[in-house]
N, C-alpha and C positions, 0 to 999 in steps of 0.2 A: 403627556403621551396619550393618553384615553380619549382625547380631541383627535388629536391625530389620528390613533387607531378605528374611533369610527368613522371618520371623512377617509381614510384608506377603503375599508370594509365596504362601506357605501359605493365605490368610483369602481369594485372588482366583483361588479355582481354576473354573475354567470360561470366564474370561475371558481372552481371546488376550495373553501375556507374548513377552515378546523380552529375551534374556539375553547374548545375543552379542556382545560387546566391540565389533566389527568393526561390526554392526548401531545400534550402541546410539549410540557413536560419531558415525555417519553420520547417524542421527534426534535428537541432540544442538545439529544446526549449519542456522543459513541463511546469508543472504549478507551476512553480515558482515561479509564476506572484500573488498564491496568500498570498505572503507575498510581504510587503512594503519595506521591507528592503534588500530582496535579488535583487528584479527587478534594482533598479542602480547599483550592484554590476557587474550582470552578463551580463548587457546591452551589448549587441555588441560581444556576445560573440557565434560563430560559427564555426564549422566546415569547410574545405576547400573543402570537396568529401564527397557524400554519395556513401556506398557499401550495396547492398544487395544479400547475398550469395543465396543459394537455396539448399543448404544442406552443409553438417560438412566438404566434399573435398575444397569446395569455403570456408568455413572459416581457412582450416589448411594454403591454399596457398593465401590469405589476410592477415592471420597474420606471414606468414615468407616474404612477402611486405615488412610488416610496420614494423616488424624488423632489415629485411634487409635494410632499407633506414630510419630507427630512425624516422619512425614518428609514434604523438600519435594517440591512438583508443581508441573512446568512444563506448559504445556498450548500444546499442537503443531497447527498445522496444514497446509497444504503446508510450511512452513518456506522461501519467499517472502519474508520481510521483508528487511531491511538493516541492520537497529540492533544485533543480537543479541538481539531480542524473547523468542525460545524458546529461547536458548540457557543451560541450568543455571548458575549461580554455583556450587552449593550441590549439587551430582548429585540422589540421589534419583531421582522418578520421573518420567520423560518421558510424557505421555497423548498419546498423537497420539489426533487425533479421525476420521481418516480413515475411519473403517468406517462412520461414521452418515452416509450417503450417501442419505435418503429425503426426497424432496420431499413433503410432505406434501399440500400441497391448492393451488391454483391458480387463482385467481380473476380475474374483469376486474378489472386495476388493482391487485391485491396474491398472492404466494405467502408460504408458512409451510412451509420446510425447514432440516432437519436441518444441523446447524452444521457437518459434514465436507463436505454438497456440493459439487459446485465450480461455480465464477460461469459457466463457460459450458455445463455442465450444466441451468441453470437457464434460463438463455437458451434454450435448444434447448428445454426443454419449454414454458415460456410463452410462445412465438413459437407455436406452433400453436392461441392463440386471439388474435393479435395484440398481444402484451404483451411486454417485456422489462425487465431492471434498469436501474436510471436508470444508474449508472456501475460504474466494472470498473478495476482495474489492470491494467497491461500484460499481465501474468501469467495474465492471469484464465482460462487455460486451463487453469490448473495448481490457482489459488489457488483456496482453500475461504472460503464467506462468513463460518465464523466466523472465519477466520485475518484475514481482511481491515477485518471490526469491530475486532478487538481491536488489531490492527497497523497496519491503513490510515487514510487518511486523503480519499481522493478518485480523482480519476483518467479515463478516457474516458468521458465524460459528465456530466461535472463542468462544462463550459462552459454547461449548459442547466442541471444541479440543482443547483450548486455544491458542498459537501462531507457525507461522510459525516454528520457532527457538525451538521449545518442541522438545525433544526427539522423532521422531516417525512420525512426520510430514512433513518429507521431507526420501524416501526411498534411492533415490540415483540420482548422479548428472553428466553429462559428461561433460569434460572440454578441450576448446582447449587453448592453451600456446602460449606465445607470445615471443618465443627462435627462434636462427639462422634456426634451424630443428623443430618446431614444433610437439607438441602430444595432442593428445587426451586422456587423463585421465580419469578413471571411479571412482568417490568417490560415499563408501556406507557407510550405516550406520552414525557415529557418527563423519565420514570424510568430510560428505554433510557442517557440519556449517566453513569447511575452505574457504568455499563460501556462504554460506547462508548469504543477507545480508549485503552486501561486496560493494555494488554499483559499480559493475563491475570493480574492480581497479586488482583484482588477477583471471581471467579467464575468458574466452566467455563462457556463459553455451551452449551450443548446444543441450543436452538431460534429462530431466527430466523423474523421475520416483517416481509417489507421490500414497499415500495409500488412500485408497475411503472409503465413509462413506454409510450407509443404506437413501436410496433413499426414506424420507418418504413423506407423502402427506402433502406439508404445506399449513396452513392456514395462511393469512396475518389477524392483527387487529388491532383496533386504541384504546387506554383506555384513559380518560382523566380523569383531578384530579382537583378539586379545590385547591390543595397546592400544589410545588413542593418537596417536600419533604415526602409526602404520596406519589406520583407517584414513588418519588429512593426507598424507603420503599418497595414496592409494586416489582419493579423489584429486588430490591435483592432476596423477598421471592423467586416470581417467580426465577428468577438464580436459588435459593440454593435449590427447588425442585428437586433432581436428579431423578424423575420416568417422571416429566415432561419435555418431549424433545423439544427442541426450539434451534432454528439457529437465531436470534434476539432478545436482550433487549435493544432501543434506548429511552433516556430518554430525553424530550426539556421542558426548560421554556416556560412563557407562551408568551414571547416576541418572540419568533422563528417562530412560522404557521405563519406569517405573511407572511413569503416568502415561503410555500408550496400553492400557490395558485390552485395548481389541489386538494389539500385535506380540502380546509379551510372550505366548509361546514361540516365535519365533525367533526370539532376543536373550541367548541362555544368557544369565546371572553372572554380571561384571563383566561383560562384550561389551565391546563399542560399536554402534549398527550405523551403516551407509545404508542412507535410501536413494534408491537410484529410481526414473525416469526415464527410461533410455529407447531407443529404435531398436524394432526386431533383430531385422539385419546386422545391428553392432553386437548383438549378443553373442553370436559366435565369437567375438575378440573377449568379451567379458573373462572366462576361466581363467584364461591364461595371465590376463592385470591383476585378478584376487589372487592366483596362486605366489606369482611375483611378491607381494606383498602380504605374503602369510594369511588370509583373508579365509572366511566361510559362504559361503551363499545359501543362505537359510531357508529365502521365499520367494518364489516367481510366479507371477501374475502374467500371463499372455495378452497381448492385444483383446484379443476377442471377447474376455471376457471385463474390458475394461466397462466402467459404470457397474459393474455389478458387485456389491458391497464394497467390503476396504478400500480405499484409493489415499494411495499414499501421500499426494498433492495435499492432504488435510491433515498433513500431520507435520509440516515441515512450514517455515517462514515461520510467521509470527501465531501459525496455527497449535504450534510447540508453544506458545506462550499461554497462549487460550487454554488448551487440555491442562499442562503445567496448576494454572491457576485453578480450575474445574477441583480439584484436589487440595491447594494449597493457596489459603487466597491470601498469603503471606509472602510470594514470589509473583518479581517484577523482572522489568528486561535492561537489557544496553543494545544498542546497535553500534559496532565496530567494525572500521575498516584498517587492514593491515596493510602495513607497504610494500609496491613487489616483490621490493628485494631482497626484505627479510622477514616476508609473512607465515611460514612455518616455524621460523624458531621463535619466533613473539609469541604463537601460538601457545606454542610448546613453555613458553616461559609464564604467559598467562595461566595456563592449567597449572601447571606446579605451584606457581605462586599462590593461587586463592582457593584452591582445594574447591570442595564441593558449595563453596559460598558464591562463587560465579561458576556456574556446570556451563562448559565449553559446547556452543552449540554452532556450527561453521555452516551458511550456506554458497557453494562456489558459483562466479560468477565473471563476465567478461568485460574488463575493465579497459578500455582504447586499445583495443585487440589485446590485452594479454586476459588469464584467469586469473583469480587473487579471490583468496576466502574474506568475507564477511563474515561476522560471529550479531549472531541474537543471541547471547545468552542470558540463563535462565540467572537470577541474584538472588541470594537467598534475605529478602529485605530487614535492615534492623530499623535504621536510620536516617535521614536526610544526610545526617552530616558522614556517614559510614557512607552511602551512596556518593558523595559526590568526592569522599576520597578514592575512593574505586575507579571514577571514572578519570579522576587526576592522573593515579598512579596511572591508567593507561596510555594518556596525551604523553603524559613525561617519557614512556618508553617509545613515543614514536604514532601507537595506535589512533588513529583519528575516530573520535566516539560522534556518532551523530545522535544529541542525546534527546531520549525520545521523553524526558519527564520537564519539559516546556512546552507552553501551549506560543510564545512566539517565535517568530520563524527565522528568526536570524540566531536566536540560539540555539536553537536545534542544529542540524547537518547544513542548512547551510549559511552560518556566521555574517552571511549578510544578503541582500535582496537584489539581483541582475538589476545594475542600472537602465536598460532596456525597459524592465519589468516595472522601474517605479514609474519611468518618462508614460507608460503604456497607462496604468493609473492616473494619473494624471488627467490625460485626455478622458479613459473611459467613465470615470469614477469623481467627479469635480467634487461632490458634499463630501466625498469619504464615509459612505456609507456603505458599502462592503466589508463585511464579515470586519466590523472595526477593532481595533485593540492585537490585531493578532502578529501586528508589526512595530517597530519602534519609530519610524519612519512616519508613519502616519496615525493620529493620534484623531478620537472622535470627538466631538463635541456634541452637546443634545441641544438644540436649536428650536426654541417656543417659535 
């Protein structure tokens, strides 16, 4: 590999390299780390070179490199995820994409930028014609929209557009190929999910083009409930209001404010608090759904003075996992999905059942038009084998767990790979040297 790695280094001179152990190392890893079971897995597990191109000519002639001399490419972006999406099996070369930071054009109703941007870079610039992205991970300060395609899956505003992977949610995609000659691919439309989601193993995105949502004036709030179960009650309503517009419905037991220590004076002792997201406008219907529902409304934040401190967008998704741990680096997560048609009482059966060793945490969300809670919750970890009873007992009642403590992708949430997505591989990927090892389907070989 050392042959290799310097005739690579050599063939990419002008383009930004990073060689430092210490460096390489560090842009090697996401957050992995917070599952128990992956971190001895993937321990020690690094790339040899970082490359960071600075537009799509440095990625076409990086990836006829790493073709030409068979080594793998992992393809980086904030390094945000959870699964170990960017993290090497196989070293070789890490691509962070972080320097292609150019929003390219901005339109009512759609932008076209550069896949290192980041989600609230783009916000900031489409809000000065009344436009913003339909959804965002908690992260999304940090996260890059290609990092987020290729690794996410939904997230704050996902109760109005439902997920990433919807129809309609991804306009279109540019792709560079990892062949003797290299291309640049433009997939539109219903072409976008042969990469959607894919944890970089068939294409470097280089170009996004995603649809925007009306830029309304949100208000943040905090509800709390004497029962958890009048608070999921309470945000279903809220969901299934469709005149009421809202980009969050986070639901926490009353064991969780424990670790929101910037919010806990508004979270009296043993409440169950809704964080809400919501449009000015809908606020007027707000009393009247907390009152229905026995409810408090403790804290209200005004549009106007949104960006300025608290923002409750950082305390919800998987950013309740992060704080959580900040505290307790002894708690991990589940990602669940309940069934329509009986996702409250599962809910409800779930809390009773595992006491505060799974703390019920629901975020709502629009599933082929209808709302249906998801749950991140928070585990209070012992064991491998306690973990993966936990997540049994869930399958067995129905609950579909997309289980986030695998770094392959058909184990995870989705059990197997779009036959689209592998045929797409195929063509773009012949060595199989993309981000290798992260599927069962295609397996790497290291090639003198």
């Amino acid at each position: 590999m050392t042959t290799k790695l310097d005739a690579l280094i050599n063939s990419l001179e002008g383009i930004e390299t990073i060689t430092d152990s210490t460096q390489v190392a560090k842009l090697s890893q996401d957050y992995h780390s917070f599952s128990p079971v992956l971190v001895p897995k993937l321990e020690g597990k690094v790339g040899d070179i970082v490359v960071r191109p600075a537009n799509e000519a440095e990625v076409l002639k990086v990836a006829a490199a790493c073709a030409k001399h068979r080594v793998p490419v992992t393809v980086r972006g904030a390094g945000t995820g959870n699964y170990g999406q960017c993290v090497p099996l196989h070293g070789g070369v890490i691509l962070d994409m972080t320097r292609m930071q150019e929003i390219l054009w901005v339109k009512p109703g759609v932008a076209r930028v550069e896949a290192g941007v980041k989600l609230a870079a783009i916000d900031k610039k489409t809000r000065e014609i009344g436009w913003e992205i339909r959804m965002a991970p908690s992260t999304y300060r940090t996260a890059t929209i290609g990092g987020f395609i290729a690794g996410g899956s939904g997230g704050i505003g996902s109760i109005q557009y439902g997920l990433l992977g919807d129809r309609g949610n991804i306009l279109a995609l540019r792709v560079v190929t990892v062949e003797d000659e290299p291309r640049a691919i433009e997939l539109r439309g219903d072409d976008v999910q042969k990469v959607n989601h894919a944890w970089g193993i068939n294409g470097i995105i280089t170009e996004v083009e995603m649809p925007l949502a009306p830029a309304y004036p949100w208000a943040e709030v905090i509800v709390t409930f004497d029962e958890l179960m009048a608070a999921a009650k309470f945000g279903q309503a809220l969901g299934n209001a469709d005149g009421m517009i809202k980009k969050l419905i986070s639901v926490f037991a009353s064991s969780i404010p424990q670790y929101f220590h910037a919010l806990q004076e508004y979270i009296p002792e043993g409440t169950h608090p809704v964080f809400l997201i919501i449009s000015e406008p809908s606020l007027e219907f707000l009393p009247g759904l907390v009152q229905q529902y026995g409810g408090q409304i403790t804290y209200k934040k005004p549009a106007e003075e949104a960006g300025k401190g608290i923002h409750l967008g950082e305390f919800c998704w998987n950013h309740t996992t992060l704080l959580a741990r900040s505290v307790d680096t002894a708690i991990t997560y589940l990602q669940s999905m309940f069934p329509r048609d009986s996702s409250l009482q599962l809910v409800e059966q779930m809390y009773h059942h595992f006491g505060d060793e799974v703390m019920m945490h629901l975020e709502f969300f629009r599933v082929n038009g209808a709302v249906v809670p998801g749950a991140l919750q928070l585990v209070r970890y012992t064991t491998e084998e306690r973990l993966n009873e936990i997540i049994r007992y869930h399958e067995e009642q129905g609950v579909s767990i997309a289980n986030p403590h695998t770094y392959i992708i058909e184990d995870g949430g989705r059990k197997f790979i779009d036959p689209e997505q592998l045929k797409f591989k195929e063509i773009v990927d012949p060595y199989r040297l993309m981000n290798p090892g992260k599927s069962k389907v295609f397996q790497f070989q290291i090639q003198n």
